[in-house]
C-alpha angles and dihedrals in degrees: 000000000000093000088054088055093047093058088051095054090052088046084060093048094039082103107060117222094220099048083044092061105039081057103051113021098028098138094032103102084184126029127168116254099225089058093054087059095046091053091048094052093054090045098041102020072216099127114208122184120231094266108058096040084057097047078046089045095054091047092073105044105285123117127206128234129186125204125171097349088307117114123216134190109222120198105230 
């Protein structure tokens, strides 16, 4: 039962986020996060919900703001 949820879990992370956004967003200093999941999901048909693409966004050297209720992925 665990190994079948592990395998699961790698299935999810096969399509890495950093490679994702150097593809797809290379010149944007500023994107929507909701957009980034949007993209991924028609990429990856892999859906992710706002949270954990932001907790996979801030791993890579992107940090999230939020202003007024809309959250952003900034490159740092």
């Amino acid at each position: 039962m665990m190994r079948q949820e592990e395998d699961e879990k790698k299935g999810d992370d096969k399509y890495d986020i950093e490679r994702f956004l150097a593809k797809h967003f290379t010149t944007r200093e500023r994107i929507l996060l909701k957009d980034i999941v949007t993209k991924y999901e028609e990429v990856t048909s892999i859906h992710k919900t706002l949270v954990e693409m932001k907790e996979a966004v801030c791993k890579y050297g992107w940090k999230v703001t939020c202003v007024s209720k809309v959250y952003y992925a900034v490159r740092v």
